[in-house]
C-alpha positions in Angstrom: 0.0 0.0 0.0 1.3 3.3 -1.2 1.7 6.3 1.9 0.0 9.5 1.6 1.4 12.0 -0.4 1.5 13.9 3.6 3.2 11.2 5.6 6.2 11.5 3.0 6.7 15.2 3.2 6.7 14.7 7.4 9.3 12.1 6.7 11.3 14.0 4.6 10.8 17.3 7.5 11.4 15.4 10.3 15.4 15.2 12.0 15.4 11.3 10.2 14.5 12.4 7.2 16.6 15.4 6.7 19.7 13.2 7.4 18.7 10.9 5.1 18.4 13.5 2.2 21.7 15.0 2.8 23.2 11.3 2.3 20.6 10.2 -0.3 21.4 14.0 -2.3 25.4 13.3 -1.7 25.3 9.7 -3.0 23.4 11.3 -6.0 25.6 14.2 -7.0 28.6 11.7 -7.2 27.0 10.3 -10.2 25.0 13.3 -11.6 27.6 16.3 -11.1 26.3 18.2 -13.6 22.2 18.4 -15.1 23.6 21.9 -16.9 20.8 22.2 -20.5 19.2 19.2 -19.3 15.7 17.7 -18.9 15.2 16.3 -15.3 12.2 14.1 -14.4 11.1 12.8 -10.9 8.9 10.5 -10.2 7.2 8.8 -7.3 8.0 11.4 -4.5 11.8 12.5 -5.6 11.2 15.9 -5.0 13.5 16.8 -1.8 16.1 14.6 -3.7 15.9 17.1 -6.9 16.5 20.3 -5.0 20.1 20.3 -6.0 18.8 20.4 -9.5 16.5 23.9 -9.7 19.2 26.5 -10.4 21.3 24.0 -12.6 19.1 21.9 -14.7 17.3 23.6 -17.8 13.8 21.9 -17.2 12.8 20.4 -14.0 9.3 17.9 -13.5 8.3 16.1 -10.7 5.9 13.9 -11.6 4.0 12.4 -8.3 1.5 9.3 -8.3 -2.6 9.9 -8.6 -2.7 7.1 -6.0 -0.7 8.9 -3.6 -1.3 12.3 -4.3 0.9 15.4 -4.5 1.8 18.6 -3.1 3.1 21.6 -4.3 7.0 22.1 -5.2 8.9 23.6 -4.3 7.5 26.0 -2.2 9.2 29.6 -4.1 8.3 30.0 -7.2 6.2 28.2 -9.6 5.1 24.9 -9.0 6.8 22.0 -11.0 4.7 19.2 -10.0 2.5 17.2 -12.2 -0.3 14.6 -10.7 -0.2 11.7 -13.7 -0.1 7.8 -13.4 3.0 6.5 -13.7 2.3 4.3 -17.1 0.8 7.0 -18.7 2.8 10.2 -18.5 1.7 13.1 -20.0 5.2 13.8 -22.1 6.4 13.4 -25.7 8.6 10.5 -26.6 12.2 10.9 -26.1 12.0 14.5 -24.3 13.6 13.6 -21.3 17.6 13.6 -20.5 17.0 11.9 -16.8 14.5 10.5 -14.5 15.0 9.8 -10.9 12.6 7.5 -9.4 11.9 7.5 -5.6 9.5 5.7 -3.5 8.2 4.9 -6.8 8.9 1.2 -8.3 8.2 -0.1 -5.0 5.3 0.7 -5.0 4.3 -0.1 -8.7 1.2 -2.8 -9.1 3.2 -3.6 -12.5 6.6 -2.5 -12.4 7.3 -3.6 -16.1 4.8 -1.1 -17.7 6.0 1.7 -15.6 9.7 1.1 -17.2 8.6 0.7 -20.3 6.7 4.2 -20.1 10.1 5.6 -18.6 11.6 4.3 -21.6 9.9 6.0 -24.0 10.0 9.3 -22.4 14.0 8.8 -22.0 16.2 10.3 -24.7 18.8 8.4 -26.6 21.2 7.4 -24.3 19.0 9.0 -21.8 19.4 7.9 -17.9 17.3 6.2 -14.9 18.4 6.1 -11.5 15.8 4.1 -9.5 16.0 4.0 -5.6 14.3 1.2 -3.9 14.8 0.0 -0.2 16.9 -3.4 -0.1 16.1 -6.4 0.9 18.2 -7.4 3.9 18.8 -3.8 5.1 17.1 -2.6 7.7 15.1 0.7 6.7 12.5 -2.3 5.0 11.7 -3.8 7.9 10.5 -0.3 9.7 7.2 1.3 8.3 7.8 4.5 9.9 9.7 5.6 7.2 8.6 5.2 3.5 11.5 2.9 3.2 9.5 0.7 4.9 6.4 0.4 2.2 6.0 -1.7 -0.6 8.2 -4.8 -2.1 11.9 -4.0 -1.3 14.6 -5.6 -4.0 17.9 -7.2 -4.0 20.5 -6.1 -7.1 20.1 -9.7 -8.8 16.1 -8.4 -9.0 16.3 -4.9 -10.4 19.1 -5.8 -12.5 16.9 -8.4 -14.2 14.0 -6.0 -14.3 16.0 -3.1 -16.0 17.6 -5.7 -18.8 14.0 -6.9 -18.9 13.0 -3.6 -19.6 15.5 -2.6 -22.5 18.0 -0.6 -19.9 21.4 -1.5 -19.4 22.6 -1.1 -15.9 25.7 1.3 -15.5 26.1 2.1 -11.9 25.2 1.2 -8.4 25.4 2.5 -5.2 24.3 1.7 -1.4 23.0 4.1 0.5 21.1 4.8 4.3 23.9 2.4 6.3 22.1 4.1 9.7 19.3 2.4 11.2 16.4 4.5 10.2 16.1 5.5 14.2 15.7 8.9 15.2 18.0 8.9 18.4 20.6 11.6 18.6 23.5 9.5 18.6 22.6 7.8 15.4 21.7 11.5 13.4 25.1 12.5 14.8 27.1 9.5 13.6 25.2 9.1 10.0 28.3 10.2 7.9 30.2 7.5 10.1 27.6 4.7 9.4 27.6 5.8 5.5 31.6 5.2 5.3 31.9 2.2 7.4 29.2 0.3 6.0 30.0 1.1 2.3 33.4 -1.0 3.1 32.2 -3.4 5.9 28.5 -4.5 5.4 27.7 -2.9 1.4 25.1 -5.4 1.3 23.1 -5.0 4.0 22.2 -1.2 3.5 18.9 0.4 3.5 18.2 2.1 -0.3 19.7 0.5 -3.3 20.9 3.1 -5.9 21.1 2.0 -9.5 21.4 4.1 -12.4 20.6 2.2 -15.7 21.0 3.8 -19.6 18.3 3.6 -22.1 18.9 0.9 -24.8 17.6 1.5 -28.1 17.9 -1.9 -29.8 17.7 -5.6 -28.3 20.6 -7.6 -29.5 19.9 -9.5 -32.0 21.3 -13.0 -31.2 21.5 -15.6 -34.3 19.7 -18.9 -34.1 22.3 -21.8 -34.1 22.6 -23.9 -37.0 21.6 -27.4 -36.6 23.8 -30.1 -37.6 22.1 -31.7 -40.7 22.0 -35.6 -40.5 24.5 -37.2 -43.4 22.7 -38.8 -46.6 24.7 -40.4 -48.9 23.6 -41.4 -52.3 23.5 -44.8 -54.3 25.9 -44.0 -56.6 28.3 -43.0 -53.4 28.2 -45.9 -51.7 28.3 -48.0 -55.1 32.2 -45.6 -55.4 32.9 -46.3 -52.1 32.6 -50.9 -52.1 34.1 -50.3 -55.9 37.2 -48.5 -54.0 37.3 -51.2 -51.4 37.2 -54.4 -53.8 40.1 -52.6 -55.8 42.7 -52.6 -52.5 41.5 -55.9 -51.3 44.6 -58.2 -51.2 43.3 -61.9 -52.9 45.3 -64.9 -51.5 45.5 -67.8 -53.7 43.4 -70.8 -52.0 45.3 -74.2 -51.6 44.4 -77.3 -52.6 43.9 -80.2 -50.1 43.7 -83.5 -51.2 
């Protein structure tokens, strides 16, 4: 079941929530430094996680579920949020440089379709970076957070959904190594927890990070040749005994009596 639109926003307000931003928005930037004359998408609820983006990138969407409802972003300015299904986006093919997707896949009835869709509104060589809470970390296992909603993924699962889905994964990233607790000792270590657990426990962490590129064609892989059964002909085998009789060595027979 997808959260209100409201209970993400308090997340994302709250001491937790801020933290995990700041971490989330680092672990971002490393691999989008620069958005400069670009289209940026967001969809699901990645609006705190595209701030970074509004004086930088040339256009700037956020694009939030009808399900879950939206709010309005940012809060100077003019409002760049759209209310749209996620499978049907209201956006020209190919228009779109990158598309962050937050709280958003995990959510997803039919994950497939929803790809599919990105894909279309993807550029060439456009990218996707999808954020989805892992498996065996933690920040799945608590539903305070909206970590904690929906059907979290292991890497060997949204890897297989992106090839499905004609994108070629190029990147991923752990993130959220803190339990998502709100004590002041754990907000005060967070930068800690990131660095350790990127080295000691990368697999157990709470978001998985992976950024995927849009692939235009599906290879094209040539059907093996069978091996054809071996016929030969009357007139070859007829060559063949004629070659044998010709070699055979005749010994004379002896006479007994």
């Amino acid at each position: 079941m997808r959260p209100d639109v409201a209970e993400v926003r308090d997340f994302y307000q709250s001491p937790l929530g801020v933290v995990a931003r700041r971490l989330l928005v680092h672990r971002i930037r490393a691999l989008w430094p620069d958005v400069r004359q670009q289209t940026v998408l967001g969809l699901g609820y990645a609006a705190p996680l595209m701030r970074p983006f509004l004086s930088e990138a040339e256009r700037l969407i956020a694009v939030m579920p009808e399900d879950q409802g939206a709010v309005r972003w940012p809060d100077d300015g003019p409002s760049r949020v759209i209310l749209a299904s996620e499978t049907e986006l209201p956006l020209p093919d190919a228009c779109v440089d990158k598309v962050i997707a937050v709280h958003c896949l995990e959510m997803a009835g039919s994950p497939r379709p929803m790809l599919r869709e990105i894909w279309r509104v993807l550029a060439p060589e456009g990218k996707l970076m999808l954020l989805v809470p892992n498996r065996r970390g933690l920040w799945a296992r608590f539903d305070t957070t909206p970590f904690g909603h929906g059907r979290p993924y292991s890497n060997g699962q949204l890897g297989r959904l992106l090839s499905d889905a004609m994108f070629t994964p190029t990147d991923r990233s752990p993130a959220l190594f803190m339990p998502p607790l709100s004590w002041p000792l754990v907000l005060n270590t967070a930068v800690a927890w990131e660095r350790v657990g990127s080295y000691a426990w990368p697999r157990f962490c709470g978001v998985l990070m992976a950024e995927a590129q849009k692939h235009l064609y599906a290879p094209i892989v040539e059907p093996a040749k069978e091996a054809l059964p071996q016929f030969r002909t009357a007139n070859a085998v007829s060559a063949r005994v004629q070659h044998r009789t010709a070699h055979k060595v005749l010994h004379p027979v002896k006479k007994f009596g």
